[in-house]
C-alpha positions as CSV (number, residue, x, y, z in Angstrom):
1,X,0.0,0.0,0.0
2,X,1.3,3.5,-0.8
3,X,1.3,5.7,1.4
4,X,1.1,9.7,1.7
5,X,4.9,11.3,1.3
6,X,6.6,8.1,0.8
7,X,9.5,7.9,-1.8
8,X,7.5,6.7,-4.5
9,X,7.3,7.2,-8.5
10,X,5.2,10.5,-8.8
11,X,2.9,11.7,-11.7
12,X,1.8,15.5,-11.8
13,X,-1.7,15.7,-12.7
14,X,-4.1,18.3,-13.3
15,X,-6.9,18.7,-10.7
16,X,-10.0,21.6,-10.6
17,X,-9.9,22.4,-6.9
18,X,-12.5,25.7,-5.8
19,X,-10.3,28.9,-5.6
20,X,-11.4,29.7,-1.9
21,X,-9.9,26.4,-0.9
22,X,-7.0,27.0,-2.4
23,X,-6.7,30.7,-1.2
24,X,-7.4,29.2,2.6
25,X,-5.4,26.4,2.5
26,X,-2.6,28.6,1.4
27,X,-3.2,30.9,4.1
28,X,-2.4,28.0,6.6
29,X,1.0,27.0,5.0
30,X,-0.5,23.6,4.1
31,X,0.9,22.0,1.0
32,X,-1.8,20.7,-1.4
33,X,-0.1,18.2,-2.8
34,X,0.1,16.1,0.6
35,X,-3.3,16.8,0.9
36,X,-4.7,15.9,-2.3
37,X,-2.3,12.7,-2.1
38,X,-3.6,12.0,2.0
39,X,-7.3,12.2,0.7
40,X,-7.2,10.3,-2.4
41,X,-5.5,7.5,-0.2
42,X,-7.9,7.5,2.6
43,X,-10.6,7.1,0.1
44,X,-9.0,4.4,-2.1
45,X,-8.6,2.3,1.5
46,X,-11.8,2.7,2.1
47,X,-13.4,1.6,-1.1
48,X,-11.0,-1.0,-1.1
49,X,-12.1,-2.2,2.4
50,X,-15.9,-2.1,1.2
51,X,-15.3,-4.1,-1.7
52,X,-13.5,-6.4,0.2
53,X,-16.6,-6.4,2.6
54,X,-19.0,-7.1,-0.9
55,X,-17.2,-10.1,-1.9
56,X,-16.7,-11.6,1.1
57,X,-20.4,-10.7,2.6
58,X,-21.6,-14.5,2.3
59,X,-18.5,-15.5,4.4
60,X,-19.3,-12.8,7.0
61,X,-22.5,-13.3,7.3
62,X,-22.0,-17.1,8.2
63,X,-19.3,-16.7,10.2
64,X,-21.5,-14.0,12.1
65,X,-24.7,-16.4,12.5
66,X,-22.3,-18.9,13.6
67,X,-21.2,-16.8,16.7
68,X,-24.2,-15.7,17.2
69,X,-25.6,-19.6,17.7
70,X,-22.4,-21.1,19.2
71,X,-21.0,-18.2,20.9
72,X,-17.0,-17.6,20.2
73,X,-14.9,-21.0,19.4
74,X,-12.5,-21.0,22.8
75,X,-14.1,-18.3,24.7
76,X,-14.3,-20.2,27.7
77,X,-10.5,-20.0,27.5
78,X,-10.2,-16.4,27.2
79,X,-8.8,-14.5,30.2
80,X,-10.5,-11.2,29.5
């Protein structure tokens, strides 16, 4: 997984962001490109985690009745 400001291969790309943004966000010293970069990665992880989710639902779902009937394999062994 990439992540934001690591020493990876880098691309410049053109992006339409709203002028006030841009004006504020300069006004805070923040550097848009580790923002755009942060964002884009937090979303990417997150659609990849509900995809994930999507083709793994039937598995879940069992696995979730199956606690739900039986309880948690070995939880009479837990110390907690």
């Amino acid at each position: 997984m990439l992540r934001p400001g690591s020493k990876s291969e880098r691309k410049s790309v053109g992006l339409s962001i709203d002028c006030r943004l841009i004006d504020e966000a300069n006004a805070l010293g923040m550097d848009m490109s580790s923002l755009a970069e942060a964002a884009i990665a937090a979303v990417v992880s997150a659609e990849k985690t509900r995809r994930w989710q999507e083709e793994n639902k039937e598995a879940i779902d069992s696995w979730n009745d199956y606690v739900r009937r039986h309880g948690l394999p070995l939880a009479k062994d837990r110390l907690f």
